[in-house]
C-alpha positions as CSV (number, residue, x, y, z in Angstrom):
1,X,13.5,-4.5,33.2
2,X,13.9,-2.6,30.0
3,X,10.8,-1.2,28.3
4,X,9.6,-2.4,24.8
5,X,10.7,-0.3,22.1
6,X,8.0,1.5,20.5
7,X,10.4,0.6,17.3
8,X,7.2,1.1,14.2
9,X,6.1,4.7,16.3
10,X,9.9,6.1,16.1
11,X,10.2,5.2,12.6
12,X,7.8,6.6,11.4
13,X,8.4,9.9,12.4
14,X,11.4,9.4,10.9
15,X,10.2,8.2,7.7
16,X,7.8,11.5,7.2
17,X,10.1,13.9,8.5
18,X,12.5,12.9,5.8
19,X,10.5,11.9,3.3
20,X,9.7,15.8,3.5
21,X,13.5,16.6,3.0
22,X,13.5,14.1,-0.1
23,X,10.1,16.4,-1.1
24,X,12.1,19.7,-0.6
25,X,15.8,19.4,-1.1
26,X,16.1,17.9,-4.5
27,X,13.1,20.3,-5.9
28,X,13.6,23.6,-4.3
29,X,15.7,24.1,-7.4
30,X,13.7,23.2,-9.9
31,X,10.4,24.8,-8.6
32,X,12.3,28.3,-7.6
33,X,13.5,28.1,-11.4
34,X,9.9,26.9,-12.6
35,X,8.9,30.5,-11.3
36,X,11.3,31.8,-12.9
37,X,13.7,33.0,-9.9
38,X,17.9,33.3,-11.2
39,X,20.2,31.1,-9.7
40,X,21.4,34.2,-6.9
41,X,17.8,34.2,-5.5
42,X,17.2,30.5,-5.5
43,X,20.2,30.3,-3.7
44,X,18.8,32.8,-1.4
45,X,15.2,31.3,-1.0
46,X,17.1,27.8,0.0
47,X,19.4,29.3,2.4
48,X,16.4,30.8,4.8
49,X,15.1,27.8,6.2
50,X,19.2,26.6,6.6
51,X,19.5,30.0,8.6
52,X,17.0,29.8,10.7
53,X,18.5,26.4,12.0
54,X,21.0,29.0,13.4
55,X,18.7,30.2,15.9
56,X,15.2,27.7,15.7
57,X,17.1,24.8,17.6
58,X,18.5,26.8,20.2
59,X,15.7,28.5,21.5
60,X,13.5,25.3,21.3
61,X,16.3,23.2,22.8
62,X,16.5,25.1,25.5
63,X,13.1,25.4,26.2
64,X,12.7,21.5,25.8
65,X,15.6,21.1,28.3
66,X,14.1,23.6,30.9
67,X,10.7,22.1,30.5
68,X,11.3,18.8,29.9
69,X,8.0,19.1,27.4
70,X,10.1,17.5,24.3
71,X,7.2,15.5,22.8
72,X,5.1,18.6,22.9
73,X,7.6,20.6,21.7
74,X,7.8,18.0,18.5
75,X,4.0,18.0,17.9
76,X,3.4,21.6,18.4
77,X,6.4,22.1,15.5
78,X,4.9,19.5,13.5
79,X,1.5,21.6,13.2
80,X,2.6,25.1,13.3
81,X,5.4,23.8,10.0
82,X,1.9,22.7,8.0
83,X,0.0,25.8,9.0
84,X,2.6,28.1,7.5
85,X,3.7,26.3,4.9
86,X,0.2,26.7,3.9
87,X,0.8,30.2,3.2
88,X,2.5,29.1,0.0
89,X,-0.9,29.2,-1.9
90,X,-1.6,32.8,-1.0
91,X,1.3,34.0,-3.3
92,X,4.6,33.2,-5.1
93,X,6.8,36.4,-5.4
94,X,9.9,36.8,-4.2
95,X,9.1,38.5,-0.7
96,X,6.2,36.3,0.0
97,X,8.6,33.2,-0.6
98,X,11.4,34.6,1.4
99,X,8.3,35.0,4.6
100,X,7.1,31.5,3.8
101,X,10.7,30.2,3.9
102,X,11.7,31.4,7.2
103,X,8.0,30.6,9.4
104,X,7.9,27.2,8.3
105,X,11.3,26.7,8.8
106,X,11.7,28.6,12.5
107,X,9.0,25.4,13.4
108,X,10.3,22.5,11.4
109,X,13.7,23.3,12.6
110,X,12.2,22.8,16.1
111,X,11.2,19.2,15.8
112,X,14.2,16.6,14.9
113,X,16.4,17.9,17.6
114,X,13.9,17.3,20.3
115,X,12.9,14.2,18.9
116,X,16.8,12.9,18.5
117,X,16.7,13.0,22.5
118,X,13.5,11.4,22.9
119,X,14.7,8.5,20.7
120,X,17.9,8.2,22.2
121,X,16.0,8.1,25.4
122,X,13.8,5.2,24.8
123,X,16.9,3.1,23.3
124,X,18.8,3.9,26.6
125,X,21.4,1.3,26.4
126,X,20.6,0.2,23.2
127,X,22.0,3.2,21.3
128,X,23.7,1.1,19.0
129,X,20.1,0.3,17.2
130,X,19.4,4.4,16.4
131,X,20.5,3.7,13.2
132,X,18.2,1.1,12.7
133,X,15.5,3.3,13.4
134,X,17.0,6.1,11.3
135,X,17.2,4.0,8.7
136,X,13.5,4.7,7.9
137,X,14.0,8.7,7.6
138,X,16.3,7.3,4.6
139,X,13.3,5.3,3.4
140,X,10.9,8.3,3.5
141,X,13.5,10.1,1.3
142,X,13.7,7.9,-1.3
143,X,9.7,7.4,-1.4
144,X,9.6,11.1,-2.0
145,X,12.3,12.0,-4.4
146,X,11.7,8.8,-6.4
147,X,7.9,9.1,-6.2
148,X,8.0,13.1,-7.0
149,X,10.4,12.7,-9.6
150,X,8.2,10.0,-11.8
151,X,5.3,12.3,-11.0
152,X,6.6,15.8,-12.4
153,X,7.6,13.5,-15.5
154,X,4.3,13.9,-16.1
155,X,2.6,16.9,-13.9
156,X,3.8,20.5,-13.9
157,X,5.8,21.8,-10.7
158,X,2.6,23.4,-9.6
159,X,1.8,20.8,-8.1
160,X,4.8,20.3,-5.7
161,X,3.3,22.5,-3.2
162,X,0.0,20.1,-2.8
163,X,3.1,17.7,-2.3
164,X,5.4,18.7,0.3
165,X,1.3,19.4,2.6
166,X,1.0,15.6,2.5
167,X,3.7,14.7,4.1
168,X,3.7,17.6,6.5
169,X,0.6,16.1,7.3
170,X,1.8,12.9,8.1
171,X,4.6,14.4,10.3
172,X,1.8,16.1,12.3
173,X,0.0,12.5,12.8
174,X,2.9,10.4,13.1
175,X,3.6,12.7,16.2
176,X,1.0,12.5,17.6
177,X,1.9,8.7,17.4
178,X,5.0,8.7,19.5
179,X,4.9,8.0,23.1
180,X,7.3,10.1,25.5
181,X,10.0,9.0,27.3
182,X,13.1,11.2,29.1
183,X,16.9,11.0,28.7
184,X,19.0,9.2,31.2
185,X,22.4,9.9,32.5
186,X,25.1,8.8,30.5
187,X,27.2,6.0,32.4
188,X,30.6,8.7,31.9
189,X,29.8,12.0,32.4
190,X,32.3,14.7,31.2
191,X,31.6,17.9,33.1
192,X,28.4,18.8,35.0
193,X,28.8,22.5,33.8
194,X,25.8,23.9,31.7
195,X,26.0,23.7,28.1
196,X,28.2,26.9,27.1
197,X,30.2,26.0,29.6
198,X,30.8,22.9,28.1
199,X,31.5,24.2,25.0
200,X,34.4,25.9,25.5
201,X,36.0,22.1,25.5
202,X,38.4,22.8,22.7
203,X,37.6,19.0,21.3
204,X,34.0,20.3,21.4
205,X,33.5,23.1,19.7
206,X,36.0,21.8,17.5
207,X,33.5,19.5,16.7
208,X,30.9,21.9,16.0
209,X,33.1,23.7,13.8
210,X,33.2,21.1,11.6
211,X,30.0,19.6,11.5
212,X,29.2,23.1,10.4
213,X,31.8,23.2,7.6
214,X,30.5,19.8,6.6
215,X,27.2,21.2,5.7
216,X,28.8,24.3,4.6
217,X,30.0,21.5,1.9
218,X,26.9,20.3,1.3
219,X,25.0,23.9,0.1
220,X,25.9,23.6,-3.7
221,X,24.5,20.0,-3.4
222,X,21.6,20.3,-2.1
223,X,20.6,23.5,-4.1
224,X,22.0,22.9,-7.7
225,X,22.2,19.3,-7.9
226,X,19.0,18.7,-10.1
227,X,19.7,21.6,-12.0
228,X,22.9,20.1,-12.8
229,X,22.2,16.9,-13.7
230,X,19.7,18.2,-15.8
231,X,22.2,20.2,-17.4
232,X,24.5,17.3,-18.4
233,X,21.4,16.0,-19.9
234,X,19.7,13.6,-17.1
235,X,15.9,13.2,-17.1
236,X,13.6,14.1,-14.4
237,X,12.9,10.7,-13.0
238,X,17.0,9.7,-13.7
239,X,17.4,12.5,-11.3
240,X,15.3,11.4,-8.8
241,X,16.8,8.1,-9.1
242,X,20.2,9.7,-8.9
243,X,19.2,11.4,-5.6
244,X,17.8,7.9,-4.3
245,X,20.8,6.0,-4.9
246,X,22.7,8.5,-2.3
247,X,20.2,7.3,-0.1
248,X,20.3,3.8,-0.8
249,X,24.0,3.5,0.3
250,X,23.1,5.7,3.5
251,X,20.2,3.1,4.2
252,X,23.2,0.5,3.7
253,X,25.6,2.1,6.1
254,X,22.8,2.2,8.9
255,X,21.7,-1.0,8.7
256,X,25.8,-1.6,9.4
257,X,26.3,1.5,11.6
258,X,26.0,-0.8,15.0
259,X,29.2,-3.1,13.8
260,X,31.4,0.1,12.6
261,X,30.6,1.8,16.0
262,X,32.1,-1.7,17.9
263,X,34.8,-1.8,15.7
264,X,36.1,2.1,14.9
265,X,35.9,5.1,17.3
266,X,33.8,8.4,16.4
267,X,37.3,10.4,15.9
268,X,37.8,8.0,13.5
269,X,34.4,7.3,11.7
270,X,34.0,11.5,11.8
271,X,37.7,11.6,10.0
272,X,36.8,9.1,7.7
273,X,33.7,11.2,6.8
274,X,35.6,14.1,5.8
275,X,38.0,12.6,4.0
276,X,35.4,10.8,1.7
277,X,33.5,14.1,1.9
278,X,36.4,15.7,0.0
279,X,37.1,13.0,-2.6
280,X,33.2,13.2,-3.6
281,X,32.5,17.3,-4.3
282,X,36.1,17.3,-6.2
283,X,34.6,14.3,-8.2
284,X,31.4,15.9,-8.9
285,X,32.8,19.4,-9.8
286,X,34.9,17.3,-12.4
287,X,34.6,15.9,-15.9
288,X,33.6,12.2,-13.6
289,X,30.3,13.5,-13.3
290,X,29.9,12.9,-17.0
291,X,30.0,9.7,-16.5
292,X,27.2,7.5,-15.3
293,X,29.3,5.2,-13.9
294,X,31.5,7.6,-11.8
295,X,28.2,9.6,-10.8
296,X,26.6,6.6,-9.3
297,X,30.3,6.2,-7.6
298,X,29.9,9.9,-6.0
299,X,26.0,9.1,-5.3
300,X,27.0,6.0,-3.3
301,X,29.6,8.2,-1.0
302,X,26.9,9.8,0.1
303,X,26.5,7.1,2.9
304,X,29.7,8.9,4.6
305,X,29.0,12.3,3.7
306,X,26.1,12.5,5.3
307,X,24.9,8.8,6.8
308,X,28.1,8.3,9.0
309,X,28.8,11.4,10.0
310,X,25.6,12.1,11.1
311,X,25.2,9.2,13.1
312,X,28.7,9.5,15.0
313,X,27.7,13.3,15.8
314,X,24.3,12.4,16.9
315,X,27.3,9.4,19.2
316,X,29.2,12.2,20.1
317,X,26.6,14.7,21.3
318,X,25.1,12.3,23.6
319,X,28.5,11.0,25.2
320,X,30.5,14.4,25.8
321,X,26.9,16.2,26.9
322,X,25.2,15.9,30.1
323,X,22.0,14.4,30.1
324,X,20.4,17.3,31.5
325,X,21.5,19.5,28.0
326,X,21.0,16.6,25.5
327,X,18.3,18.9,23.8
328,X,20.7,22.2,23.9
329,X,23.4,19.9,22.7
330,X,21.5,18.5,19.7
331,X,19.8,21.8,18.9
332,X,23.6,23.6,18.5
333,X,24.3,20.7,16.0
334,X,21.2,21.9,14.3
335,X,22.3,25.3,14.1
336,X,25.6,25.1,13.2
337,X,25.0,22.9,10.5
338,X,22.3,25.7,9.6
339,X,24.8,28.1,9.4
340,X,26.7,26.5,7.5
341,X,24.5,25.0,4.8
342,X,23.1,28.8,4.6
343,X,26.5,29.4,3.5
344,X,26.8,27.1,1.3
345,X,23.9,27.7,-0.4
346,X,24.4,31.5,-0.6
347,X,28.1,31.1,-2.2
348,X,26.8,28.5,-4.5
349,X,24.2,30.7,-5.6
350,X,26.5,33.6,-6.5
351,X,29.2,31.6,-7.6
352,X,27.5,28.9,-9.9
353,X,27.2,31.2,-13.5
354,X,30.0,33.5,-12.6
355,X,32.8,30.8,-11.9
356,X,31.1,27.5,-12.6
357,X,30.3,24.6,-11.4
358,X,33.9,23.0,-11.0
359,X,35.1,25.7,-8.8
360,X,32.0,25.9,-6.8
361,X,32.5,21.9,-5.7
362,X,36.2,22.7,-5.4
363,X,35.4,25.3,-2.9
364,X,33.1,22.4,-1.3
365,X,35.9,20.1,-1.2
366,X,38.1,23.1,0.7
367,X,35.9,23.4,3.2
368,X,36.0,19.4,4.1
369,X,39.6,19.2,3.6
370,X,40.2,22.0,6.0
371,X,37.4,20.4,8.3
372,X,39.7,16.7,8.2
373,X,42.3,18.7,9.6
374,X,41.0,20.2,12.2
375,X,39.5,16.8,13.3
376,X,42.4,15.1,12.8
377,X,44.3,17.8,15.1
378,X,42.1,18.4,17.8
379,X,39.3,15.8,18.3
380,X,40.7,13.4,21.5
381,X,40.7,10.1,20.7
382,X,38.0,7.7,22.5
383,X,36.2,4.8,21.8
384,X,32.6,5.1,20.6
């Protein structure tokens, strides 16, 4: 007999834990430049909590997948993210950010990988619906960036801090919220080898590679984009509407992602990603952006730059890894994309004033366009 879903607990987990990227990612930028930072060390202050994905994920992961203590492991995170992001109000100089980055990050960085698996576990053969449960992270974000927008219309960034501690808050309670439950082995199972053996798969760490340059892609959106829309003359609130439209089209996609999983395999939806991927940071780098019209166009491809490509690698992870690693597996997504949105972020940061925005989305769409090809090449073709 198949156990209920706890479908409202899941979701909103989901729902604060990205209603805290929708907090951060859009206004990093603007409250780094409200203290007065220059674009090279807001673009170092954003990479830190990206880097420490490189090496957070991993070490919990593994000790989720040797312990098997996943929900603690999420709850523990949740609380020890809050406490140092606390430290925030202490100070606001440059080395006191750069310390505040990385704890809170080593923590939060912990949590949705463990939590992936415990989701995925209580859908068991009903993995199809994740998205509909993900679908309320994409909520969350819009809340935020919508809701924090209108409000620094009319408060100072000072208060973004204050912010971004409410909804840690209600990560920390909406964990505490979740019931456990463990992974179950996969009907096909690929290789019983541990993980790193595993990964020498050529398709798999192929995969990795990419799904790093994919965020590598994403590091001059995610630090610049309010500065840049602002630039071009949009308004606070336009921007976080802007930022919410992305999200609007990912919610879309999700809601959807059940019927394009029956009907396209993950080589293809992941191909499909990068492709779009390309077409969108070559858009935005160009004269299009300008243009309301085109701009909502880029906003809306959003739901394959991020909301099916993230869904088919969460797919992917779970059918070419072993139960028994499903937490290792999910926390080396984590990192790589870490790595390579710290990239991203760090070349954005030195390149946006000295060669411009244009070339710095034209070195975005590079790194997707090389990423396609590398799918397209090695990724094996199966169903999803």
């Amino acid at each position: 007999m198949t156990a209920a879903l706890p479908y409202w607990r899941l979701s909103s987990f989901y729902f604060f834990y990205f209603a805290l990227l929708g907090g951060t990612a859009p206004f990093f930028g603007l409250y780094f430049a409200h203290l007065g930072f220059s674009a090279e060390r807001i673009g170092e202050l954003v990479a830190i909590p990206m880097l420490m994905r490189c090496v957070a994920p991993n070490l919990w992961g593994w000790l989720g997948d040797i312990t098997g203590q996943r929900l603690l492991i999420v709850r523990l995170g949740a609380l020890a993210t809050l406490l140092a992001f606390l430290l925030i109000f202490v100070d606001q100089n440059y080395g006191w950010l750069v310390m505040v980055m990385a704890l809170h990050a080593f923590f939060w960085h912990a949590v949705l990988p463990q939590f992936e698996v415990i989701t995925l576990a209580h859908l068991r053969d009903r993995a199809s619906g994740y998205s509909r449960i993900r679908l309320w992270g994409s909520i969350g974000f819009i809340v935020a960036v919508v809701g924090l927008g209108g409000l620094f219309e009319h408060l100072s960034l000072d208060a973004w801090p204050v912010a971004i501690v409410l909804i840690m808050s209600g990560i920390v309670l909406a964990s505490l919220w979740v019931p456990n439950a463990r992974p179950v082995t996969p009907k096909v199972q690929y290789s019983s080898d541990s993980f790193w053996q595993q990964l020498q798969q050529p398709s798999l760490l192929a995969f990795y590679l990419c799904a790093g340059l994919m965020q590598l892609s994403h590091g001059p959106y995610y630090t610049f984009l309010s500065l840049y829309l602002e630039s071009l003359g949009y308004s606070r609130t336009a921007v976080g509407l802007l930022w919410s439209l992305g999200v609007i089209a990912e919610i879309v996609l999700f809601w959807v992602m059940s019927s394009v999983l029956e009907r396209f395999s993950l080589r293809q939806i992941l191909l499909a990603s990068f492709v779009l991927a390309t077409v969108r940071w070559l858009l935005l780098g160009s004269s299009a952006a300008d243009n309301l019209l085109w701009l909502l166009v880029i906003q809306i491809l959003h739901a394959a730059t991020f909301g099916s490509f993230h869904i088919a690698a969460v797919h992917f992870i779970q059918h070419r890894v072993g139960a028994k690693y499903q937490g290792q597996g999910q926390a080396f997504y984590a990192s790589v994309s870490g790595i390579g949105g710290a990239l991203g972020a760090l070349y954005a940061g030195y390149s946006w004033n000295t060669l411009g925005p244009a070339v710095t989305f034209a070195l975005a769409a590079l790194a997707t366009l090389i990423a396609a090809v590398i799918m397209w090449a090695r990724l094996q073709e199966e169903p999803a």
